[in-house]
Legacy VTK file of the C-alpha trace (Angstrom):
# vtk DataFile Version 3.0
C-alpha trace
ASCII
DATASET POLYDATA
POINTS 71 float
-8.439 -63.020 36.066
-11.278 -60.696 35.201
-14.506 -59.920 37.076
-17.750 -60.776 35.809
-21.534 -60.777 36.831
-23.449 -64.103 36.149
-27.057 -63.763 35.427
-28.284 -64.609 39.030
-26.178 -60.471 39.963
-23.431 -62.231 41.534
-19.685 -61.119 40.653
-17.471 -63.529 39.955
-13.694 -63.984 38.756
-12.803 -66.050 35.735
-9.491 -67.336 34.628
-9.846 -65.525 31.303
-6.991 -68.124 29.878
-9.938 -70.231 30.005
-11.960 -68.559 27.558
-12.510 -70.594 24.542
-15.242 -68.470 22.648
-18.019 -65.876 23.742
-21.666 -65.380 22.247
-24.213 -63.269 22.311
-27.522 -65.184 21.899
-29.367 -62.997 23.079
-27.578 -62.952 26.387
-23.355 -63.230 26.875
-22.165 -66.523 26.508
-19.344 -68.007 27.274
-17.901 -70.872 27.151
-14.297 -72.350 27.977
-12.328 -74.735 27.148
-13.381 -77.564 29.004
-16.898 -77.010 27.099
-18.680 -75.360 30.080
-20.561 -72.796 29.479
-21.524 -69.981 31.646
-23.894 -66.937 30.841
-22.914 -63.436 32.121
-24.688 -59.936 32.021
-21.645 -57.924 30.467
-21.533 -57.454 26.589
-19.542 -59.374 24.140
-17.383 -55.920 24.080
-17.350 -55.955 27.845
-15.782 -59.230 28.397
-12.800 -59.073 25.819
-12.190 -55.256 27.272
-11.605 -56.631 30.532
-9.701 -59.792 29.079
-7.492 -57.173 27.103
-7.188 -54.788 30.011
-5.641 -58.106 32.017
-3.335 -59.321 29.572
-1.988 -55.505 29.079
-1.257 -55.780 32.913
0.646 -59.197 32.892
2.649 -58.147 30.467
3.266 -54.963 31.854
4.451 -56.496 34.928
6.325 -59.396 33.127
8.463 -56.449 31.436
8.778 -54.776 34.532
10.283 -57.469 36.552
12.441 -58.425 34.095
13.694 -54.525 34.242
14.259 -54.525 37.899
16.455 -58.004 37.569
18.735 -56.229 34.867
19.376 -53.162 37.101
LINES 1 72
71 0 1 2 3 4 5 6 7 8 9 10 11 12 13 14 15 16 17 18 19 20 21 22 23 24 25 26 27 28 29 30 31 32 33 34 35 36 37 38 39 40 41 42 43 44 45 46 47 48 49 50 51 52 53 54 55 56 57 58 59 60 61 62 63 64 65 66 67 68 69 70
């Protein structure tokens, strides 16, 4: 899940396993994979930082859970 700010300055969370592709037309576009579309005020860069930044995390804890079982 990461948090975004839709054009209207309202955060928001987004399943980011959702993401199908993003634009930048001129604004952030993105749309999911379901075909919706939704335009945000973060940057292209922005979005797949924070989509990056949450995947590190899952795995992260994925790894570490499967540590603490083997101990």
């Amino acid at each position: 899940m990461i948090k975004l700010t839709g054009m209207n300055n309202q955060e928001f969370v987004l399943n980011s396993t959702l993401i199908y592709r993003i634009d930048q037309a001129p604004d952030t576009v993105i749309t999911l994979s379901d075909g919706k579309t939704m335009m945000v005020k973060e940057s292209i860069d922005d979005v797949v930082e924070k989509v990056l930044f949450f995947q590190k995390q899952v795995v992260q804890e994925t790894i570490s859970q499967k540590v603490k079982k083997e101990v």
